[in-house]
Structures are given as structure tokens and as C-alpha cells.
N, C-alpha and C positions, 0 to 999 in steps of 0.2 A: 740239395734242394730239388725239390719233384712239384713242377707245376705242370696241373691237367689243362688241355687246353680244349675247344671243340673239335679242334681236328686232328688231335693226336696226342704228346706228351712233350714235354722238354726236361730233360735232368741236367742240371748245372754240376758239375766237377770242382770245378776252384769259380771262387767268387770274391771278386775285389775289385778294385776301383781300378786297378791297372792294365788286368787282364783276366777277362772271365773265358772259362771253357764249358761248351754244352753240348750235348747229344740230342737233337732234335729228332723225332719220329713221328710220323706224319704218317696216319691211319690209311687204308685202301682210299681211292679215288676224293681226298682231301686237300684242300690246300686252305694256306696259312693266309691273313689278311696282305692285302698291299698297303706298304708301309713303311716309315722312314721315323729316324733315330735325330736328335740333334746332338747329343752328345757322344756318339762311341762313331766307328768304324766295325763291319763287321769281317770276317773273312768264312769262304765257305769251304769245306771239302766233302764232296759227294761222295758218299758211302754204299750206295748203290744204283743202278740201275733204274731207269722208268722215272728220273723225276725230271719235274718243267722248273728252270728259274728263269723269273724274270726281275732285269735290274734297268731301273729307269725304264726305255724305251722299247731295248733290247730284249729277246727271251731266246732260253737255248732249251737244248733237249740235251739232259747232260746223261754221263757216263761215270761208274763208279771211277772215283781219283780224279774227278773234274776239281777245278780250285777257283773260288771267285772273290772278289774283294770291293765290298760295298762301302763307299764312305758316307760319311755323316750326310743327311740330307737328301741320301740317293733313294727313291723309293724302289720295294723290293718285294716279294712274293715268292713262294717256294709252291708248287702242286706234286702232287702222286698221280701219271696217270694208269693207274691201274695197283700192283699191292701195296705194301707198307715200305715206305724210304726214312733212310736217316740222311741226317746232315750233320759232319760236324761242325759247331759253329766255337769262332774264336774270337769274344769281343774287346775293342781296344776303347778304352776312355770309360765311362758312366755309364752303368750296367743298369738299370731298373726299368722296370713293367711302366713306370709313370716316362719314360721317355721314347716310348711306343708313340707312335702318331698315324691313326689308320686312315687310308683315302679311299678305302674298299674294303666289305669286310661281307661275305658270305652268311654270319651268323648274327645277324643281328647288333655285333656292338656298335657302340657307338664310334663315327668316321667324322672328321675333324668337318666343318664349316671352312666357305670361303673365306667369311672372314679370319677365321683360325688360321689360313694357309698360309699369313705372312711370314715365311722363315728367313 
């Protein structure tokens, strides 16, 4: 599965309800919405150089072979700041686009309401 995103691409490898695996790539100085899952856990492995995550509060400035692990509910964002970075991501539990929930979002989409935020 290959979905375009606005700020880079994501290819999915195995897709199931148990565990999905994805290569995340994320264009020169792009980053992904801030945002949070209710049904999966994610885990990360940085594949290169130059990317920003931030989880929940927290934000690092990671290193290829860095490893993070987001659980359900934790809001989370990925940037480039400067070329193109991968991530690989490994999600645990209910994989789908409709359990995206964004509180920030650079491009326009649409970012959940207060009232939406009750999770």
C-alpha cells in the first residue's frame, strides 16, 4: 500500500490488524501532523539523520537507530529539518487512516474540535 501524503509518502509492507509495518518518508523540511491514535501503539526506528520527534511534551533531535515508542493516545509528530528522512514505523493494534486524530496539522486538514478531544 503507497499513500501520498502532503509532506512526503508512506509505503505499508504488511498490513493487518496485528501488526503493521511502514516506511515513512518525509520530504526536505516537512513535517507530519501532530497527532494521536486510539486504537494502535506505534514504535519508531530512525533511519536517518536530521529528523525532530516529538511525543507528547517531549521533542528530541534524533539520530539514525534512534527507537521510540508511542502508545495509544500519546500525541506525536515527526519533522525534517532540512533533506528527506525515513522512519520506520511498526504499528501494534488497529491500523487505519480513520483512527488518525490531528491537533495540528500544517496543511490544512481538518484538527479535531475541543469538543472532539474527549478520549
Amino acid at each position: 500500500m503507497h499513500l501520498k501524503k502532503p509532506w512526503g509518502d508512506v509505503r505499508a509492507y504488511v498490513l493487518n490488524q496485528t501488526c503493521t509495518v511502514k516506511l515513512i518518508t518525509l520530504d526536505s523540511d516537512q513535517q507530519t501532523s501532530l497527532h494521536y491514535h486510539l486504537l494502535r501503539d506505534d514504535m519508531w526506528v530512525i533511519l536517518d539523520d536530521g529528523l525532530e520527534v516529538r511525543i507528547g511534551d517531549d521533542t528530541y533531535q534524533c539520530h539514525e537507530g534512534d527507537e521510540f515508542v508511542i502508545t495509544a493516545e500519546q500525541a506525536h509528530m515527526i519533522k525534517s529539518r532540512g533533506g528527506k528522512g525515513r522512519v520506520l514505523e511498526v504499528n501494534f493494534g488497529y491500523t487505519s487512516e480513520d483512527d488518525t486524530h490531528r491537533l495540528e496539522d500544517p496543511y490544512g486538514r481538518k484538527v479535531e474540535t475541543e469538543s472532539e478531544l474527549e478520549i
